[in-house]
C-alpha positions in Angstrom: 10.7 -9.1 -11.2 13.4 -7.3 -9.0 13.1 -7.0 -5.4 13.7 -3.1 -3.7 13.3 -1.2 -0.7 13.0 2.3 -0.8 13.3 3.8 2.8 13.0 7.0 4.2 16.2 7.9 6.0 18.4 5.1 4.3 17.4 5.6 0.8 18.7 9.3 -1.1 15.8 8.4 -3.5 13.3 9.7 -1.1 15.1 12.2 0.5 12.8 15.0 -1.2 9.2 12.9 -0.4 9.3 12.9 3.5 6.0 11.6 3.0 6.8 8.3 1.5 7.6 6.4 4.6 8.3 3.1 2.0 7.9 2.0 -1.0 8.8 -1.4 -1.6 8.3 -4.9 -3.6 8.8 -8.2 -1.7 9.5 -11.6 -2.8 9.0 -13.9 0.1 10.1 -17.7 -0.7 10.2 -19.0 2.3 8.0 -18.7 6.2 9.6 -16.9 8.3 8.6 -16.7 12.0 7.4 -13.5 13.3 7.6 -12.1 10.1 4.2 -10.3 10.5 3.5 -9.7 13.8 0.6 -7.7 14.9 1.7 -3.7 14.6 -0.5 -0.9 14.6 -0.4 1.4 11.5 0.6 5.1 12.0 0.6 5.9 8.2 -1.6 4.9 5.7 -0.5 1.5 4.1 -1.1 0.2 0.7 -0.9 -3.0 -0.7 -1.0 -5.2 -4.0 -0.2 -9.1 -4.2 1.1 -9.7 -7.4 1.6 -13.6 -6.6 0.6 -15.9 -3.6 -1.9 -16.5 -1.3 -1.9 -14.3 1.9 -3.9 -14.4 4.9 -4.1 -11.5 7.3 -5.9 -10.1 9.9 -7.0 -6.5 9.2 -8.9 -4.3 11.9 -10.0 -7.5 13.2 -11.2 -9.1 10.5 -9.8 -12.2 8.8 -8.7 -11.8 5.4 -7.7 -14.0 2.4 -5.5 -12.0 -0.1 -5.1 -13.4 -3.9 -2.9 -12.2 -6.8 -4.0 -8.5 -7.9 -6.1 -7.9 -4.8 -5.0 -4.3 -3.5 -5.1 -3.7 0.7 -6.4 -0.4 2.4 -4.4 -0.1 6.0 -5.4 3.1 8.0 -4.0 4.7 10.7 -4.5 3.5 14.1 -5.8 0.0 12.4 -4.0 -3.2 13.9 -2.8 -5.8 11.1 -1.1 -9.1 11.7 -0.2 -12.4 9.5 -3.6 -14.6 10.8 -0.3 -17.2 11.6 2.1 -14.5 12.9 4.2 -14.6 9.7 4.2 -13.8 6.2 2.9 -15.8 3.4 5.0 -17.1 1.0 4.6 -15.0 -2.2 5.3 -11.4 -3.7 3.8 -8.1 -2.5 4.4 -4.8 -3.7 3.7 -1.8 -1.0 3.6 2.2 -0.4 3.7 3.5 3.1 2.6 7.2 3.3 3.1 9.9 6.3 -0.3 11.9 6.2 -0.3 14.8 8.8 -3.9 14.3 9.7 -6.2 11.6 9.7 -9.2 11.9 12.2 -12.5 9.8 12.8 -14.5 12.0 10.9 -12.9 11.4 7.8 -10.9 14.7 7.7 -7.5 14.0 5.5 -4.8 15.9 5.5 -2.0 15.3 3.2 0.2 17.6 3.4 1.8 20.7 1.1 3.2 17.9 -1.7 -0.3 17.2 -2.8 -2.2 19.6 -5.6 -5.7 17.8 -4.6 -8.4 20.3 -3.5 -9.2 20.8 -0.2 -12.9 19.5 -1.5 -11.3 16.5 -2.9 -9.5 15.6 0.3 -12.1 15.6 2.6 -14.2 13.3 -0.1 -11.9 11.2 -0.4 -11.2 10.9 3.4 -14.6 10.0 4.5 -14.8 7.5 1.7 -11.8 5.6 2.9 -13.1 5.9 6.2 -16.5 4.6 5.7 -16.0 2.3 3.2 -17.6 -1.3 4.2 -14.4 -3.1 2.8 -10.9 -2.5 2.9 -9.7 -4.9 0.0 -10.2 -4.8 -3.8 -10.3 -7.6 -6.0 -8.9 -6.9 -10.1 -7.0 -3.7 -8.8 -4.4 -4.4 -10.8 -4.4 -0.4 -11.4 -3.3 0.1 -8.1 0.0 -2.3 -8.8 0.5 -0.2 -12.1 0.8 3.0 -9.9 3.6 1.4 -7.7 5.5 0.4 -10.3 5.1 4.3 -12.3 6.2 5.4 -8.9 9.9 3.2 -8.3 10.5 4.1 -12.1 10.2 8.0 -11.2 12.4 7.6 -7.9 15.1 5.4 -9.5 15.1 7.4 -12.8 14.6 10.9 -11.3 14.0 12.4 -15.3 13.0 15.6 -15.6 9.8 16.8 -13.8 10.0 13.4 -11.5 9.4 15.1 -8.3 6.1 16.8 -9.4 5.2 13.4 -11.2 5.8 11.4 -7.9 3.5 13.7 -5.7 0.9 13.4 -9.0 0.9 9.5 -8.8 0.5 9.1 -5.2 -2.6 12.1 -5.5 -3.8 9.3 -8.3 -3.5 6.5 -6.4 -5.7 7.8 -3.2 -8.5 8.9 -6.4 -8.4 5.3 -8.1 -9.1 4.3 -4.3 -11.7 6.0 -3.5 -13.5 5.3 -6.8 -13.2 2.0 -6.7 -14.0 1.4 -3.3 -17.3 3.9 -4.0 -18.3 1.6 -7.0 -17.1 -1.8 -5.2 -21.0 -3.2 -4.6 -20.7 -5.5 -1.8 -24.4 -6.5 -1.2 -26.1 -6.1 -4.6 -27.5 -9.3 -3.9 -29.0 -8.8 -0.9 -30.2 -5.1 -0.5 -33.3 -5.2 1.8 -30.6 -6.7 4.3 -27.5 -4.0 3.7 -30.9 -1.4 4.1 -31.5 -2.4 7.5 -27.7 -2.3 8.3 -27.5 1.2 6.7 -30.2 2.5 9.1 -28.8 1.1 11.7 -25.5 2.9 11.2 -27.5 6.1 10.3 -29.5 5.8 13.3 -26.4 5.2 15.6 -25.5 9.0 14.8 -28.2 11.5 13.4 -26.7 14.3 14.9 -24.3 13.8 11.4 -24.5 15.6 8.6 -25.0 12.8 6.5 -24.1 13.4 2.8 -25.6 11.2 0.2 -22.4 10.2 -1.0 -21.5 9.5 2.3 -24.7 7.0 3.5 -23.8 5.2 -0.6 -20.3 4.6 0.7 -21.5 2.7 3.5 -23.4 0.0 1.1 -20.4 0.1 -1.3 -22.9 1.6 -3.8 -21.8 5.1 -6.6 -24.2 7.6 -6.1 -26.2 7.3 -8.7 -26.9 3.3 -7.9 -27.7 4.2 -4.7 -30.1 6.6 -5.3 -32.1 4.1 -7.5 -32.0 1.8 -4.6 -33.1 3.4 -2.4 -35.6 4.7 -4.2 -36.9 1.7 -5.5 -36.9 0.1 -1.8 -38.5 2.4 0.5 -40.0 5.0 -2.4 -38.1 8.3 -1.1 -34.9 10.0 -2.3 -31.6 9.2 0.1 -32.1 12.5 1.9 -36.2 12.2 2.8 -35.3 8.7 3.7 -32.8 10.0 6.2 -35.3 12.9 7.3 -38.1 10.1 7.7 -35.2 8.4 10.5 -34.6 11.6 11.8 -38.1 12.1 12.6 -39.0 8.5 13.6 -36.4 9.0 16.3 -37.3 12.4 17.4 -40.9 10.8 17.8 -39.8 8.5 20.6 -37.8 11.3 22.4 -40.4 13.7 22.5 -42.2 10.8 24.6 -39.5 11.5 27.4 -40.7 14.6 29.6 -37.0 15.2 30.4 -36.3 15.8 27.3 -35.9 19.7 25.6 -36.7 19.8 22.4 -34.4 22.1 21.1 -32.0 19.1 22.7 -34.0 16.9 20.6 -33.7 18.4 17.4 -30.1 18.9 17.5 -29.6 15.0 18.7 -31.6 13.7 15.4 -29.8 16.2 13.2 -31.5 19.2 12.7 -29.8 22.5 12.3 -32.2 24.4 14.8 -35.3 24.3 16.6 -37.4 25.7 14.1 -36.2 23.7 11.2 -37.2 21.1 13.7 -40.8 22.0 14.3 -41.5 23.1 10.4 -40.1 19.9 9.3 -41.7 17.5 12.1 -45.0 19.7 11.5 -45.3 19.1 8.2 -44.6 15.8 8.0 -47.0 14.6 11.2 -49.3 17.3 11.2 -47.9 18.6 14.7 -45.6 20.8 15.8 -43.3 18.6 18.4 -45.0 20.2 21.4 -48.7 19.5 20.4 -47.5 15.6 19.8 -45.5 15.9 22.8 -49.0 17.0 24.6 -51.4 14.7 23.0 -49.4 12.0 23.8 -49.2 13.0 27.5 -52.8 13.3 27.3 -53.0 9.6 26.3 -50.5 7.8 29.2 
């Protein structure tokens, strides 16, 4: 397997992708210090050992990298070799200029993509929430790489609208795996308890289903049974249940407004507030709030 280095700004291959930052495939046969030191990403970086064992630190966590596992790096994460160098062994890579990438999850490719703007912003906040940032068997994602240095070394007919297509593939096979990746099948009540945790942390979000399933590294549809299955409500009156559970112990504070406390635990007004909190306790959020003056 041939080495390469494609580069932007030394390599007339990418002169027409200024969004392809690099696209490389590394044999490393021997440690070298400093190879790896700790560098903040400003692109989005992706990954796939084809041989070796590699050990990085990603985000600050420590990972252990094996032959076909495939590496998520976002911007603004911090990635290092755990030993300040890199691992003997062969990695192929694709570093890619996006022109927005906030913490909401909002992506922003750029004019060379043909995703839709309801595609993008899916596959944003799944790359963003996603409780893992490696994949195991991804040996698709390696596939991709390799479609893509064929394209910008043969540069046949249509090439440029077939490398734009690849690297729109490669974000898709991403996100679908890492929505499908189940990290803690096999121990659910304890991912539940993280899950509401996380929810909990921020109920003034408009928390999608697909959204809360990305955070257990569940599909939809598994997560829905779940969920189901472990607390007997539907993802969404589950999240409503938290929403009002939390709004319960705020209306206890006499500082607080309520129209302040509706919007903090999510609700889009006031009165979808008080209907919702009403028919689910009985109450409308000022009578609790006065019967449980009446009981201090």
């Amino acid at each position: 397997m041939n080495q390469f280095l494609l580069e932007q700004g030394n390599s007339k291959e990418l002169q027409l992708f200024p969004h392809i930052i690099e696209l490389a495939l590394k044999k490393n046969n021997s440690i070298q210090l400093d190879s790896l030191p700790e560098t903040t990403s400003e692109s989005i970086r992706i990954y796939y050992v084809i041989d070796g064992k590699f050990e990085w630190t990603i985000h600050h966590e420590h990972h252990i990298l094996y032959p076909t596992d495939a590496v998520l790096i976002l911007p603004g994460h911090k990635f290092s070799g755990v030993r300040g160098f890199l691992d003997i062994g062969t990695l192929s890579w694709i570093n890619i200029k996006v022109d927005a990438f906030d913490p909401t999850g909002k992506l922003i490719f750029g004019g060379w993509s043909g995703l839709s703007e309801k595609d993008r912003l899916s596959i944003g906040k799944t790359l963003l929430l996603s409780s893992r940032i490696v994949l195991s068997k991804a040996k698709e994602i390696g596939a991709i790489i390799d479609c893509l240095k064929f394209e910008l070394c043969q540069q046949e007919m249509g090439y440029r609208t077939r490398v734009n297509q690849l690297i729109d593939e490669l974000f898709i096979v991403l996100a679908r795996r890492f929505t499908l990746q189940n990290n803690f099948g096999r121990d659910f009540p304890q991912t539940f308890m993280k899950l509401e945790q996380t929810l909990r942390k921020n109920l003034a979000y408009q928390w999608t289903v697909e959204e809360m399933a990305v955070l257990v590294g569940l599909g939809t549809t598994a997560f829905n049974e779940k969920v189901k299955g472990y607390s007997g409500f539907s993802p969404l009156n589950y999240l409503i249940n938290i929403r009002i559970s939390e709004a319960i112990k705020l209306l206890k504070r006499e500082e607080k407004n309520v129209t302040d406390i509706a919007l903090e635990t999510g609700f889009y007004s006031s009165q979808h507030f008080s209907t919702t909190f009403k028919k689910l306790t009985g109450y409308t959020p000022s009578e609790f709030r006065k019967r449980s003056l009446l009981r201090k």
